[in-house]
N, C-alpha and C positions, 0 to 999 in steps of 0.2 A: 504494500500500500504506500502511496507515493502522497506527500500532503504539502502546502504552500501556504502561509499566512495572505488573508485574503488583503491587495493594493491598497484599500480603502483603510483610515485610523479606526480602531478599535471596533472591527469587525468583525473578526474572527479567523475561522481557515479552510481550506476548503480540503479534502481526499479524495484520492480515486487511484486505481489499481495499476496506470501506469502513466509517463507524462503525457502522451497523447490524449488522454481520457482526460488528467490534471488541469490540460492548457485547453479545452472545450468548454470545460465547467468552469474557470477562471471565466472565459468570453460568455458564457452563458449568466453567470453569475454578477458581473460586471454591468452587464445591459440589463437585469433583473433589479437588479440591487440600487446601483449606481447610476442610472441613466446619464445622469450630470457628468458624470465620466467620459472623457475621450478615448474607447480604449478599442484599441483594435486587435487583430488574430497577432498581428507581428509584435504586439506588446503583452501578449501571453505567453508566448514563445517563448521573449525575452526575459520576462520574470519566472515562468516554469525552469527554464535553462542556471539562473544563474541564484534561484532561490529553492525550489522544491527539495524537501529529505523523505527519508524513507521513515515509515510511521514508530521505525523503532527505534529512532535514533530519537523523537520526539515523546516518546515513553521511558527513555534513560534519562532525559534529562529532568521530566516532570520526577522521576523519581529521586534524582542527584537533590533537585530543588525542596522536595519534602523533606527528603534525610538533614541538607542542610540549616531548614526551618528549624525540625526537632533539635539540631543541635548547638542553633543560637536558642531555642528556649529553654535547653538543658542548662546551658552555661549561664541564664541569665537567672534563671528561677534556681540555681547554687553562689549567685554573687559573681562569678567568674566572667 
């Protein structure tokens, strides 16, 4: 599963099974979402190309990010 933070501020992200599919549903979603948006097939390309990971690279991190939550609230609820 291949996923991209969606172009738009605080949107969300978009997934799908490979970048061909990822850069369809980026232009689909852009003209759905964003109409105000100038965006065309060659600027989904360009942001699939040079931003899209694979979903499990974004499941290590959501998990790096909770580990390292718990362990500033560890150190701060012992004073450290």
């Amino acid at each position: 599963m291949r996923r991209i933070d969606c172009p738009a501020v605080d949107c969300g992200h978009l997934h799908a099974a490979s970048d061909e599919q990822l850069m369809q549903s980026v232009v689909r979603h852009v003209h759905e979402a964003h109409p105000e948006m100038s965006f065309r097939s060659h600027d989904a390309e360009l942001l699939v190309h040079s931003g899209a990971y694979d979903d499990t690279e974004h499941t290590a991190r959501k998990k790096q990010s909770l580990a390292d939550l718990a362990d500033v609230a560890g150190r701060a609820s012992t004073g450290y």
